[in-house]
MDAnalysis code that builds the backbone (N, CA, C; Angstrom):
import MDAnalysis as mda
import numpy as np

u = mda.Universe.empty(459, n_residues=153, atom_resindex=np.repeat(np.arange(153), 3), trajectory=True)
u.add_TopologyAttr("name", ["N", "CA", "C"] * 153)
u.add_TopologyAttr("resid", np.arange(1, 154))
u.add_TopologyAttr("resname", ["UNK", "UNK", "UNK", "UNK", "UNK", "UNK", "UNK", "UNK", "UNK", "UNK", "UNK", "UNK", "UNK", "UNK", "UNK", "UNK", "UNK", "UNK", "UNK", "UNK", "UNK", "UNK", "UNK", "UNK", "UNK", "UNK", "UNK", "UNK", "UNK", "UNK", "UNK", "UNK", "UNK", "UNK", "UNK", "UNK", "UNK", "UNK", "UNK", "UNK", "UNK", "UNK", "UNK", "UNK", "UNK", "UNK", "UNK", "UNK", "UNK", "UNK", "UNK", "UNK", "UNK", "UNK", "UNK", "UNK", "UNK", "UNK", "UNK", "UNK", "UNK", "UNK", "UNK", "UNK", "UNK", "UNK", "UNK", "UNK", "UNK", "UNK", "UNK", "UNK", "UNK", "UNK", "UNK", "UNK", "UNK", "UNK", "UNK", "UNK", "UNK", "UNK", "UNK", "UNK", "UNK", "UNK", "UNK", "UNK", "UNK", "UNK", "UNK", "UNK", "UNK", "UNK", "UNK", "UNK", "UNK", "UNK", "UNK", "UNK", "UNK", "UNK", "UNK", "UNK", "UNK", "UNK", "UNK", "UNK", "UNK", "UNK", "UNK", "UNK", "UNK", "UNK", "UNK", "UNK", "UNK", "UNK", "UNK", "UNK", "UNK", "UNK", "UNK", "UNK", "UNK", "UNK", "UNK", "UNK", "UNK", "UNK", "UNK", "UNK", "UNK", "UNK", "UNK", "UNK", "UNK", "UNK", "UNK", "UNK", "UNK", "UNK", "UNK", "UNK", "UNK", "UNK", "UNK", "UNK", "UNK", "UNK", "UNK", "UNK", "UNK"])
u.atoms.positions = np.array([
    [133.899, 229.345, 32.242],
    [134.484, 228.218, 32.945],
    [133.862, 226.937, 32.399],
    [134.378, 225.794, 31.914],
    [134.431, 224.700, 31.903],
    [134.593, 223.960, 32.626],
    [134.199, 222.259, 32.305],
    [134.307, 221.607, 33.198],
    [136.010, 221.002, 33.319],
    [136.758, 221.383, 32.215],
    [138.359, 221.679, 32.369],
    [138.891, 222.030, 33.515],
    [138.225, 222.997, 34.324],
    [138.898, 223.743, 35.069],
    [138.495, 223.378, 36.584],
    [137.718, 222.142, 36.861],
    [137.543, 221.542, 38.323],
    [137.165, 220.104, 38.025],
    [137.284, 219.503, 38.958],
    [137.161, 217.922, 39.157],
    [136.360, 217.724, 40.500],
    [135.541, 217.092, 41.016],
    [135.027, 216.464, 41.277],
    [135.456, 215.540, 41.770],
    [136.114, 215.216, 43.526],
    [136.478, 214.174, 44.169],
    [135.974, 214.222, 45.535],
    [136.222, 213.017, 46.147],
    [135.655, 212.432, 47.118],
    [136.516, 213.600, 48.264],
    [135.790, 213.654, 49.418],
    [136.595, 214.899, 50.431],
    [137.386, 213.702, 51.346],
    [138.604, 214.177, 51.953],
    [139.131, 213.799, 52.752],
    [139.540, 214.649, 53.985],
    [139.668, 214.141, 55.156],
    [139.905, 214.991, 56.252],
    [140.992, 215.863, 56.390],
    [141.918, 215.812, 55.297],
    [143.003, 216.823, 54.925],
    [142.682, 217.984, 54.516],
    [141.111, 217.851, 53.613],
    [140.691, 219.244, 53.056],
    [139.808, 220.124, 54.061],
    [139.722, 219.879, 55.201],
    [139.122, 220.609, 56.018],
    [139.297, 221.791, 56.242],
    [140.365, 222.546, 56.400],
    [140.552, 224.143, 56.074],
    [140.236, 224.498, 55.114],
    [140.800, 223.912, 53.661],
    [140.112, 224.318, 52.725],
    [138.324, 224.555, 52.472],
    [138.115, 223.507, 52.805],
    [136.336, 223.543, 52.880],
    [135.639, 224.801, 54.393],
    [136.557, 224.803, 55.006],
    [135.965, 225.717, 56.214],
    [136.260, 226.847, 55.769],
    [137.502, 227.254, 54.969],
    [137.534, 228.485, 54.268],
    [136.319, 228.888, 53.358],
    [135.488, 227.813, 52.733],
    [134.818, 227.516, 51.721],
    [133.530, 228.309, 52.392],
    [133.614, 227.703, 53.349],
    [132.057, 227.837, 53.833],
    [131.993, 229.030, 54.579],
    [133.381, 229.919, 55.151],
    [133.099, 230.660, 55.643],
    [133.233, 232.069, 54.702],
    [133.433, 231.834, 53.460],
    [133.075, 232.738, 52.464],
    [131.610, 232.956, 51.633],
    [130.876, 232.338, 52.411],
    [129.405, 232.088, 52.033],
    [128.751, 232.956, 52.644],
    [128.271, 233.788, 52.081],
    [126.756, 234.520, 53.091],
    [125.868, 234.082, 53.132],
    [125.259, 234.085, 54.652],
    [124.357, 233.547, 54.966],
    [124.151, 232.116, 55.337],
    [125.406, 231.584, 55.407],
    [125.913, 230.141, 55.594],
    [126.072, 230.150, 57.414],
    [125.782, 228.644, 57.409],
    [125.300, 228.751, 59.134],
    [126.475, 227.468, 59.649],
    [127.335, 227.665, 60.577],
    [128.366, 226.980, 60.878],
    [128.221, 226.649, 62.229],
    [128.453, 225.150, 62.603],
    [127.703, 224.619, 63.791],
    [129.324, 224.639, 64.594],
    [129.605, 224.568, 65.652],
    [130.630, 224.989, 66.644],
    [131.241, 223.608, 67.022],
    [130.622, 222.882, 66.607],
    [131.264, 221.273, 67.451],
    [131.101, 220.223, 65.731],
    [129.544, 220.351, 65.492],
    [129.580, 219.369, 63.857],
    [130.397, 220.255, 62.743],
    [130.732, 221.555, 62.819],
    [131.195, 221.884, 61.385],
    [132.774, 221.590, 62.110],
    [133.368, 221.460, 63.461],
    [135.108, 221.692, 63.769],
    [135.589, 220.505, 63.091],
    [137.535, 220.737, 62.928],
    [137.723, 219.801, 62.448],
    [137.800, 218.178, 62.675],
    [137.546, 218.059, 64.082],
    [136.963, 216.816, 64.761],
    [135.352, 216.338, 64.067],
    [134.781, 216.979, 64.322],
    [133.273, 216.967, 63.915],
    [133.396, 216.382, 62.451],
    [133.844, 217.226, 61.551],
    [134.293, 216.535, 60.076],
    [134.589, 215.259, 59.958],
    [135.834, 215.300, 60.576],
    [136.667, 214.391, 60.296],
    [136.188, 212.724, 61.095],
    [134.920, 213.013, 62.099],
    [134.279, 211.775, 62.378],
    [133.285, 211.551, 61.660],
    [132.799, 212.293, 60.880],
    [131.466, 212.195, 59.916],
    [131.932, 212.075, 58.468],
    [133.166, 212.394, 58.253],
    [134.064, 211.856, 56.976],
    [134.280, 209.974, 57.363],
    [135.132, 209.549, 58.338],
    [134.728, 208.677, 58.691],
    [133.545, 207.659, 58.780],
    [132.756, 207.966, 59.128],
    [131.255, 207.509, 58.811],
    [131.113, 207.592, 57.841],
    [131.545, 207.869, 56.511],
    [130.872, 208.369, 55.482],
    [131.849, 208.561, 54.442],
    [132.635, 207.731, 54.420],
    [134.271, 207.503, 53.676],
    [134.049, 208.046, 52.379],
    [133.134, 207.650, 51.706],
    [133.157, 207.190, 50.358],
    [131.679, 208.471, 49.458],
    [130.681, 208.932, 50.180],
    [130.033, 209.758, 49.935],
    [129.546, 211.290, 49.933],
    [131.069, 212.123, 50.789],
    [131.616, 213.120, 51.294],
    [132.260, 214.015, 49.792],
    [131.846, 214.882, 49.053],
    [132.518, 215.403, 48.057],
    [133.212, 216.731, 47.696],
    [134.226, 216.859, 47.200],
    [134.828, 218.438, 46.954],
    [135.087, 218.691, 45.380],
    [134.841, 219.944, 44.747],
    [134.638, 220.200, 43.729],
    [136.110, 221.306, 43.737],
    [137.041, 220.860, 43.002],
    [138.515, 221.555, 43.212],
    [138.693, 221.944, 41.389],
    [138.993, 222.796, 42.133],
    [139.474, 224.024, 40.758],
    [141.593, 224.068, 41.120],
    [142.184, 223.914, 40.165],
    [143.518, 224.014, 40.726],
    [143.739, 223.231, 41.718],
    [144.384, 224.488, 42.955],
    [144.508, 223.473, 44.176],
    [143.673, 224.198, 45.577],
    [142.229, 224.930, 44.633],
    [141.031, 225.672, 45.352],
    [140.136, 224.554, 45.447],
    [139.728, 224.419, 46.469],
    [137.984, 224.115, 46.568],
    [137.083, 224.452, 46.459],
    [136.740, 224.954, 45.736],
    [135.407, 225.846, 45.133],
    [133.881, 225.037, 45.776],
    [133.506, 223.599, 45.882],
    [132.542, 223.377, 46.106],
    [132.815, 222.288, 46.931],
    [131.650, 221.958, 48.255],
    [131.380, 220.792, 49.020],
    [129.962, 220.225, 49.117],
    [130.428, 218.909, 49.335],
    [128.818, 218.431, 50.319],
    [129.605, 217.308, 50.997],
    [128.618, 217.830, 52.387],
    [128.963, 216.432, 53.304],
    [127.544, 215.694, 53.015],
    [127.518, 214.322, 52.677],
    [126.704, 213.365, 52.442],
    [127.056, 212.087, 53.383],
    [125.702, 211.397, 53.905],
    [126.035, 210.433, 54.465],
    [124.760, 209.567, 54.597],
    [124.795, 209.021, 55.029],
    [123.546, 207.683, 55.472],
    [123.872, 206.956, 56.498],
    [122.057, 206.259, 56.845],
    [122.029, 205.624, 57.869],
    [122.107, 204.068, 57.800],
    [122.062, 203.530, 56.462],
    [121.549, 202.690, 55.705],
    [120.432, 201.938, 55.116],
    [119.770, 203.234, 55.303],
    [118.340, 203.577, 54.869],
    [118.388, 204.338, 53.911],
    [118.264, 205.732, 54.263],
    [118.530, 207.020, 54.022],
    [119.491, 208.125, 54.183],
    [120.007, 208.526, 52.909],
    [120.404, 209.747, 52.512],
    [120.266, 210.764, 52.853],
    [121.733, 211.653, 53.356],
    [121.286, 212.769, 53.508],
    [122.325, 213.901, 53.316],
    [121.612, 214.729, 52.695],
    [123.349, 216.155, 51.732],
    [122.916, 217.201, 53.211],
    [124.026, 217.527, 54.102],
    [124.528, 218.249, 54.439],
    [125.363, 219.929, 53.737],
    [125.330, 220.847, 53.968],
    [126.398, 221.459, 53.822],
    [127.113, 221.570, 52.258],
    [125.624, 221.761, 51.573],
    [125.372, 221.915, 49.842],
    [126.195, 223.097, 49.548],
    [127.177, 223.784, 49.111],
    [127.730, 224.509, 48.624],
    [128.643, 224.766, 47.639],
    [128.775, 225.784, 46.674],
    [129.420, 226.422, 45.407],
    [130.130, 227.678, 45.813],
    [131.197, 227.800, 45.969],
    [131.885, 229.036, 46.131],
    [130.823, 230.261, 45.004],
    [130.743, 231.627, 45.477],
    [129.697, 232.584, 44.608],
    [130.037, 232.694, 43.252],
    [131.526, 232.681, 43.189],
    [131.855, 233.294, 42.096],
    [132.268, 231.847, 40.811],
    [131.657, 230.611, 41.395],
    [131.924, 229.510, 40.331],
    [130.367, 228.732, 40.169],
    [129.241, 229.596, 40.714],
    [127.938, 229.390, 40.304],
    [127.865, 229.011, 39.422],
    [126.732, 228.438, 38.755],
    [125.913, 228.246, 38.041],
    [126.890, 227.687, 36.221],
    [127.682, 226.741, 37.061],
    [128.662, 226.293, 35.788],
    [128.876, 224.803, 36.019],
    [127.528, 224.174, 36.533],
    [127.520, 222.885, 36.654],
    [128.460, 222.356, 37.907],
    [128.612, 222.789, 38.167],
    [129.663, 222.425, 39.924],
    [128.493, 221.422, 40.826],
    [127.448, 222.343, 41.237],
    [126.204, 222.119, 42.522],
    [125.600, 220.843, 41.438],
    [125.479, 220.847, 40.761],
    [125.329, 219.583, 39.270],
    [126.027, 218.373, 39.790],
    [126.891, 218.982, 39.902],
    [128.120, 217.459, 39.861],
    [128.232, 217.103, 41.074],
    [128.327, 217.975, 41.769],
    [128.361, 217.366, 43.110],
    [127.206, 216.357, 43.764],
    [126.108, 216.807, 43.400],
    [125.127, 216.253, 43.882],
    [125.064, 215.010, 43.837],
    [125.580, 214.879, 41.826],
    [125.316, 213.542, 40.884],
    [126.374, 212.444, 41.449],
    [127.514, 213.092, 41.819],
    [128.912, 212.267, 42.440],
    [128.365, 211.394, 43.884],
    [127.433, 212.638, 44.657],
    [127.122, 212.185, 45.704],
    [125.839, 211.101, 46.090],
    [124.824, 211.184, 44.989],
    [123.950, 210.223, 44.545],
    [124.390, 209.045, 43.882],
    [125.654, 208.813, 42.987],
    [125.901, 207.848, 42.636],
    [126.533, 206.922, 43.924],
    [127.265, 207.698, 44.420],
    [127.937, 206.979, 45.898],
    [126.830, 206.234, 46.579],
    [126.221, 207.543, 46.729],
    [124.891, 206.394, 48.216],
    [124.186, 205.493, 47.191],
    [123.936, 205.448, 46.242],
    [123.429, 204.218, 45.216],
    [124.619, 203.257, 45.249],
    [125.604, 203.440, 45.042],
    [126.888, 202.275, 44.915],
    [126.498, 201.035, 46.573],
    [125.912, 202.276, 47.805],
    [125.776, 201.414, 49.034],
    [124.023, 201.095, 49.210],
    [123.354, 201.275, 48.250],
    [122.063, 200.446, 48.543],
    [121.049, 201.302, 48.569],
    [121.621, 202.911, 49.186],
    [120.740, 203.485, 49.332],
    [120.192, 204.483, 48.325],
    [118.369, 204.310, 48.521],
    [117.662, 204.828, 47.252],
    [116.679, 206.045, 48.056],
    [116.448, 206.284, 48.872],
    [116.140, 207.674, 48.820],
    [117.025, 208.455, 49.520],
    [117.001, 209.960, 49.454],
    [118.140, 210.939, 49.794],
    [117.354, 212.294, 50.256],
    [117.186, 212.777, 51.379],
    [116.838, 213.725, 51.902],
    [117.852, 215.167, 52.067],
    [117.221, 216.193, 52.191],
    [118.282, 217.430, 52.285],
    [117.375, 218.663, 53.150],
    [118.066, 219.350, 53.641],
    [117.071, 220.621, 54.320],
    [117.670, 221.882, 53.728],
    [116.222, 222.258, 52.793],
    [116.829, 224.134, 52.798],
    [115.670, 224.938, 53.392],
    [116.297, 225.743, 54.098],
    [116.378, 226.955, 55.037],
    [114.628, 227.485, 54.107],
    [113.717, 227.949, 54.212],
    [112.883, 228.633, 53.521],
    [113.318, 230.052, 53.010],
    [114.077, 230.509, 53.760],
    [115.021, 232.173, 53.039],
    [116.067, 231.668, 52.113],
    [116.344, 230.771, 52.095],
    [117.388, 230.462, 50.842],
    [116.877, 230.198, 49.245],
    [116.534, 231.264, 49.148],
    [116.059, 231.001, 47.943],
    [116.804, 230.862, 46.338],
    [118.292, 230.807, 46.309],
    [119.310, 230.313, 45.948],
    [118.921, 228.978, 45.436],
    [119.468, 228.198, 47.141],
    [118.668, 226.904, 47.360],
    [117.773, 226.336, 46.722],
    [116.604, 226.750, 47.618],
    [115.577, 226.346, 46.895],
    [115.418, 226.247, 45.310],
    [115.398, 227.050, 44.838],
    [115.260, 227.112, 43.509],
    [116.710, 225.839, 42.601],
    [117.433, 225.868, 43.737],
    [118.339, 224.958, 42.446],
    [118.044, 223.841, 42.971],
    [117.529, 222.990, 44.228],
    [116.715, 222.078, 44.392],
    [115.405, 221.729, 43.862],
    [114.815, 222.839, 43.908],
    [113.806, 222.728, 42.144],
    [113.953, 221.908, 40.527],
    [115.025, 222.924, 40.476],
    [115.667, 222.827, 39.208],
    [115.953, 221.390, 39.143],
    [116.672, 220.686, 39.704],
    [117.255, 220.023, 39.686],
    [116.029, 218.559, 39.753],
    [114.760, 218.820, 40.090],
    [113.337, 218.084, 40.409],
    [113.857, 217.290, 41.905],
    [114.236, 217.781, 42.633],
    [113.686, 217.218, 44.137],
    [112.215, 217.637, 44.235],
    [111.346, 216.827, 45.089],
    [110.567, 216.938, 45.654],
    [110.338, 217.920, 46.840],
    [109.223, 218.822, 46.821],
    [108.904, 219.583, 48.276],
    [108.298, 218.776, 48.840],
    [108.564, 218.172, 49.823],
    [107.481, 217.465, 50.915],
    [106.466, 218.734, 51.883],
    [105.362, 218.190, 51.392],
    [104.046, 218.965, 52.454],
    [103.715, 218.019, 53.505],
    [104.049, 217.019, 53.161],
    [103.197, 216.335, 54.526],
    [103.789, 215.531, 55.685],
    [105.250, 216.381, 55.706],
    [105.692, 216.122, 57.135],
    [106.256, 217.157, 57.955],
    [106.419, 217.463, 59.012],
    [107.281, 217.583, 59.542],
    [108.760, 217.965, 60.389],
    [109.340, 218.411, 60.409],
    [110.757, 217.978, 61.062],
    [111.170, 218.857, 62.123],
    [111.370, 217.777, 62.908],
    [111.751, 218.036, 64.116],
    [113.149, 218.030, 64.492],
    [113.840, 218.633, 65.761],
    [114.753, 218.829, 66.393],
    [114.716, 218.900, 67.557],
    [116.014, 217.849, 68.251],
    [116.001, 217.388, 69.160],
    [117.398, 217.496, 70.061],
    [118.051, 218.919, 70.866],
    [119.370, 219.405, 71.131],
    [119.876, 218.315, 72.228],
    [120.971, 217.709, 72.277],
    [121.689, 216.798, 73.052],
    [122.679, 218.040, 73.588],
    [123.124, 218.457, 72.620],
    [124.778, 219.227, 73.204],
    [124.205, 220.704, 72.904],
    [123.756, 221.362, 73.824],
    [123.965, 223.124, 73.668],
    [124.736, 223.928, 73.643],
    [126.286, 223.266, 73.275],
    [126.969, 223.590, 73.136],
    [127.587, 223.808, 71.916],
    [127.097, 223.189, 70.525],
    [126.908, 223.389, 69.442],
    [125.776, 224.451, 68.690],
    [126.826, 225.650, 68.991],
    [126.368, 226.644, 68.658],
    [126.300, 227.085, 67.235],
    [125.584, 227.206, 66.182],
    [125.305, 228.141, 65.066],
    [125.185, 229.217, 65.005],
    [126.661, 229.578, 64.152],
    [126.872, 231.435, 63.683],
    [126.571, 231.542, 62.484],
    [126.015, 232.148, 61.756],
    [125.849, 232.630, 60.648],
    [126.532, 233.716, 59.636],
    [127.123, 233.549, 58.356],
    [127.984, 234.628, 57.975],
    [126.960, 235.468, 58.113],
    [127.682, 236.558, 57.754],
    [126.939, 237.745, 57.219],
    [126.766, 237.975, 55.781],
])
């Protein structure tokens, strides 16, 4: 596979099945009940017009990230490559699409959370030279318990 065979565009709230199909073909992928629905999207697409990305093969979506900011800081949501279009520069591009965006609006650092069992993840956040931070942190703080996380299998 080449880079012929997908493009790299901004997500819109139209592709939301597509991308929920996306994500729910992922193992081990964790889907929040109220932030991943298509309301939830489609207000955080909103917020975030211009830094939201899909990696389309044909008229497939093979890859997402929801990206957004506070206007401070950056932050990649919901990093994913369909399995079978790995490691062919996709999770590459997306990232780079999504870093150039939040640079286009001011913002210069960019935060992300992987899971410590994702070692997928991790390692292509490596690769790629993000930083491991040791010396903070992170906390969580539930408003709605009603945003429940299922996990594929």
């Amino acid at each position: 596979m080449d880079t012929q065979k997908w493009k790299i565009r901004v997500m819109q709230p139209a592709d939301y099945e597509k991308v929920y199909g996306l994500w729910t073909g992922i193992h081990g992928f964790g889907i929040r009940s109220l932030d991943d629905s298509a309301e939830g999207v489609t207000r955080f697409l909103k917020r975030n017009p211009t830094t939201c990305m899909v990696a389309v093969s044909g008229d497939e979506i093979v890859g997402a990230i929801l990206c957004g900011h506070d206007g401070r800081r950056g932050c990649l949501y919901h990093v994913c490559v369909r399995e079978d279009h790995r490691e062919h520069g996709i999770g590459q591009a997306l990232v780079a699409a999504c870093l150039e965006a939040l640079a286009a609006e001011q913002i210069s650092r960019v935060n992300l959370i992987a899971f410590c069992s994702n070692e997928i993840g991790n390692r292509f956040w490596q690769g790629l030279g993000w930083s491991f931070r040791e010396d903070v942190n992170y906390y969580e703080y539930v408003l709605n318990e009603k945003n429940i996380t299922t996990y594929n299998p």
